[in-house]
C-alpha positions in Angstrom: 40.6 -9.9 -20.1 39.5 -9.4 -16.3 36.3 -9.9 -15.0 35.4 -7.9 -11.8 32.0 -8.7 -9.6 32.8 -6.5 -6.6 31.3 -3.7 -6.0 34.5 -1.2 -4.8 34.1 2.2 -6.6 37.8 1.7 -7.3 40.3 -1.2 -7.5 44.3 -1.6 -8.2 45.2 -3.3 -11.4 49.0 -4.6 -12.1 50.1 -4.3 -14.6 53.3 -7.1 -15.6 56.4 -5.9 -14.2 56.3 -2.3 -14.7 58.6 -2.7 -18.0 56.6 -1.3 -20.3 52.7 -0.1 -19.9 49.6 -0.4 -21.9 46.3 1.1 -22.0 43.8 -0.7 -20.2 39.9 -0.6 -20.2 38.0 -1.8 -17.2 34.4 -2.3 -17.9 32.3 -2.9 -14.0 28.5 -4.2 -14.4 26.0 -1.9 -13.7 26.0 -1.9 -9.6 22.1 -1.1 -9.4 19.4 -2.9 -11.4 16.9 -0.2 -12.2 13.6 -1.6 -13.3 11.3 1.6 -15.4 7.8 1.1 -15.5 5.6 0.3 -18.6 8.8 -0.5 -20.1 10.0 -4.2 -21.3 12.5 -5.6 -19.4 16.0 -5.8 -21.0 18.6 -5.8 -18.3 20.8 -9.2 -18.1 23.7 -10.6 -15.5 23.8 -9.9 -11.7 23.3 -6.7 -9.7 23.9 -5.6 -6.6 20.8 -4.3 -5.9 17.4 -3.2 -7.9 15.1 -0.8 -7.2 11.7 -0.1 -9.2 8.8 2.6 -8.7 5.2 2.9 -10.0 3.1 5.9 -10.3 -0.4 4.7 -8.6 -4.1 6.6 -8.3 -5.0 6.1 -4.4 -8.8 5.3 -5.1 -7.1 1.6 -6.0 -7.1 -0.7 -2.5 -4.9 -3.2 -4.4 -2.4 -3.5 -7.2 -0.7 -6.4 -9.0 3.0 -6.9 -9.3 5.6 -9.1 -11.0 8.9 -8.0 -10.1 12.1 -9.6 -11.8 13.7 -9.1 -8.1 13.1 -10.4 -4.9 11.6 -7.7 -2.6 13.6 -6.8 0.4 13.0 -6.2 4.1 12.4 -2.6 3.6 9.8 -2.8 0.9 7.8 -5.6 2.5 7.1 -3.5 5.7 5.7 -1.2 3.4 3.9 -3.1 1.8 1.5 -6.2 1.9 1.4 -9.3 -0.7 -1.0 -11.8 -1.7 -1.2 -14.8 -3.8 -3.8 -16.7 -5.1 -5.4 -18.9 -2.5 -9.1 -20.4 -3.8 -11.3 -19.8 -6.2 -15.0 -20.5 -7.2 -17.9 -19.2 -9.8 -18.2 -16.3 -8.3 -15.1 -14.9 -6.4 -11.2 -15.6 -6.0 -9.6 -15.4 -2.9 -6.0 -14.6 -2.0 -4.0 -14.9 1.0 -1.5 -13.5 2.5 2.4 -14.5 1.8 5.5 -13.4 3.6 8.2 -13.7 1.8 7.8 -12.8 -1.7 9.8 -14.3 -4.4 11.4 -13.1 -8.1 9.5 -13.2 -10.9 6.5 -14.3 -9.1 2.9 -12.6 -9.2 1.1 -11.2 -6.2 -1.8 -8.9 -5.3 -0.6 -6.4 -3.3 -1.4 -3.4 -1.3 0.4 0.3 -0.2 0.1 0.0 4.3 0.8 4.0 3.3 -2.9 4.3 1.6 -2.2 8.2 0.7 1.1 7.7 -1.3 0.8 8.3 -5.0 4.4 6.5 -5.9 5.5 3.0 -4.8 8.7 2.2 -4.7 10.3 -1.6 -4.3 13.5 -2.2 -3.9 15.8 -5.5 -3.5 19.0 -6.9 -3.1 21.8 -8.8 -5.2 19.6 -10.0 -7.9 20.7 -11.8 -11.4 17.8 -11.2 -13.8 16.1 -14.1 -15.0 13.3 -13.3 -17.9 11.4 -16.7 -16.9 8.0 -15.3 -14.8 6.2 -18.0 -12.9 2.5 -18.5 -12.1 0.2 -19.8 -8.9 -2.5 -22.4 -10.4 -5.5 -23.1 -8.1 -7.7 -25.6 -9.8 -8.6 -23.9 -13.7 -6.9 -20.6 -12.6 -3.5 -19.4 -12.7 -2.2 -15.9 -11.8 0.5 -15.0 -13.8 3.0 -11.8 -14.5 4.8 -10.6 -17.6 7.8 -8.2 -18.0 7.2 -7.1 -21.8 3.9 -5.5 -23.1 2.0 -8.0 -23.9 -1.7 -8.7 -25.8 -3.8 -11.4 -25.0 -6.9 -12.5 -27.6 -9.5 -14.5 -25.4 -10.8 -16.1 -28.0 -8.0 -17.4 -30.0 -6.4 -18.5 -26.3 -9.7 -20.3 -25.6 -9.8 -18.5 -21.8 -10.8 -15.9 -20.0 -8.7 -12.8 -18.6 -9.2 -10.9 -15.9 -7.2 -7.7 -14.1 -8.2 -6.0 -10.8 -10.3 -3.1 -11.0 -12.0 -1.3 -8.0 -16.3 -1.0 -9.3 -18.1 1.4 -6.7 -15.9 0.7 -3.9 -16.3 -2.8 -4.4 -12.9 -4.6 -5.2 -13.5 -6.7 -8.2 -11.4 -8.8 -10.8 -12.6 -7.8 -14.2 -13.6 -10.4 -17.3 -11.5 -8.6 -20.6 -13.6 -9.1 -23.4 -12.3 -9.0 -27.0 -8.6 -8.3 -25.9 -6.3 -7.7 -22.8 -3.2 -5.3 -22.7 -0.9 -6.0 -20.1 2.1 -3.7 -18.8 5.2 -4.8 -17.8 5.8 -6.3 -14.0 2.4 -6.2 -13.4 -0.6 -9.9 -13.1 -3.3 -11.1 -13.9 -5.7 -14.0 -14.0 -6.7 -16.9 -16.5 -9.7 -19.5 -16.6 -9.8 -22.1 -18.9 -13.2 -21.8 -21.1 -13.2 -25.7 -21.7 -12.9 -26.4 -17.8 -15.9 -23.7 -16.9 -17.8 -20.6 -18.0 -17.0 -17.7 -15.6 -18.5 -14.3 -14.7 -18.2 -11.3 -16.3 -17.0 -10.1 -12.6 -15.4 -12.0 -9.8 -15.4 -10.7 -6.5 -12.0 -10.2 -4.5 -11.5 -11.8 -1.2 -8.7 -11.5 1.0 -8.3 -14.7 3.5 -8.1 -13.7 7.0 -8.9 -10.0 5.9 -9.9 -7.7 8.6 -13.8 -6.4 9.0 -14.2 -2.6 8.3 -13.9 -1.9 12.2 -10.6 -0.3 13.0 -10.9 0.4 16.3 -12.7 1.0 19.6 -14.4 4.5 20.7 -16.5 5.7 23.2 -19.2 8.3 23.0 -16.8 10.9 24.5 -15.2 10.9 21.5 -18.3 11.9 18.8 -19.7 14.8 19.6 -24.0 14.1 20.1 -23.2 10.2 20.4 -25.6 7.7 22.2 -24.9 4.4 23.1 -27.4 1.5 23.2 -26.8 -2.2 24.5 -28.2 -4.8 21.9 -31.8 -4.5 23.5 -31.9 -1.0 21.9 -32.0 0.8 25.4 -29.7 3.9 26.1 -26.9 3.4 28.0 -24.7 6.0 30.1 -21.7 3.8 30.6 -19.9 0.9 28.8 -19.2 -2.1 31.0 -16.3 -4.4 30.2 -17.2 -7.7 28.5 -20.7 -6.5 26.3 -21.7 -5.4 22.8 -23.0 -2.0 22.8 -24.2 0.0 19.5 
């Protein structure tokens, strides 16, 4: 029996002395790990690399991921993850992370608003089926990597997912039961601890406000300027707040 963990597409095997020969079956691992969406994970051992891609509808700002593999270079300038900072009665905020881990949860979001499929990739991962969770206080934001179904009731807590309400991003109280996909999050509040809100508001620590960037009246056509007195101006000066 002989064990190879390389990763050659072909390799010399020899065989005694030559006297006599015998057939011989090489079996290599699997070089790529390839995660499928909505579907339980069942891979085992180590991998060279992993990949794993997710259909999305753009109207969604953020999404929530669990991934059995630690994201690489390549997918974390694409995208941007978040983990569970604070929370209170009335919202949960998450902050920014930059490095983020296997089998972790995260909130995360495309930098490439338009695209309609995310893909993540990795590196040399072995799969471990153990998915961890971030506890703030009486929450903790958790992933799974089967299908599962949670019963608020007989778990004595509440549930919540991410959904966008009117353009407002908001987490989501489930109410009589909550179905979660594979390698995706979500958060849990202990009833006993505290009675929360039907709908928690989303906050991003250190987010940025909804101006992008810096234009002068050139650039819209039938613009005015005014200074903060409300008075019409012809030209900006350095240093002051004009509307």
């Amino acid at each position: 029996t002989y064990t190879y963990e390389g990763s050659d597409e072909q390799i010399d095997i020899e065989i005694g002395d030559g006297s006599y020969w015998r057939t011989v079956t090489l079996t290599l691992p699997a070089l790529t790990l390839v995660v499928t969406d909505r579907e339980d994970l069942a891979a085992s051992g180590t991998y060279a690399k992993a990949t794993y891609s997710r259909t999305v509808d753009p109207i969604y700002n953020y999404g929530t991921i669990c991934l059995p593999f630690t994201p690489d270079a390549e997918t974390c300038e694409k995208y941007t993850f978040y983990t569970l900072s604070k929370a209170n009665s009335t919202s949960i905020t998450f902050v920014e992370v930059d490095e983020p881990q296997a089998n972790m949860p995260y909130l995360y979001r495309a930098k490439d608003r338009e695209a309609t499929t995310h893909v993540f990739t990795g590196g040399k991962t072995t799969v471990n089926n153990e998915v961890g969770e971030h506890v703030v206080g009486n929450w903790s934001f958790a992933g799974v990597f089967a299908k599962t179904v949670f019963i608020p009731a007989e778990l004595n807590a509440d549930f919540y997912i991410y959904k966008p309400n009117g353009g407002e991003d908001l987490l989501i109280q489930a109410l009589n039961s909550l179905t979660m996909w594979p390698y995706r999050a979500y958060l849990k509040c202990n009833r006993v601890v505290m009675s929360s809100a039907p709908a928690m508001r989303l906050v991003i620590d250190g987010g940025v406000t909804g101006i992008e960037e810096v234009i002068t009246p050139d650039q819209i056509e039938g613009a005015v300027m005014y200074d903060l007195m409300g008075r019409p101006v012809q030209e900006m000066t350095e240093g002051n707040l004009y509307i």
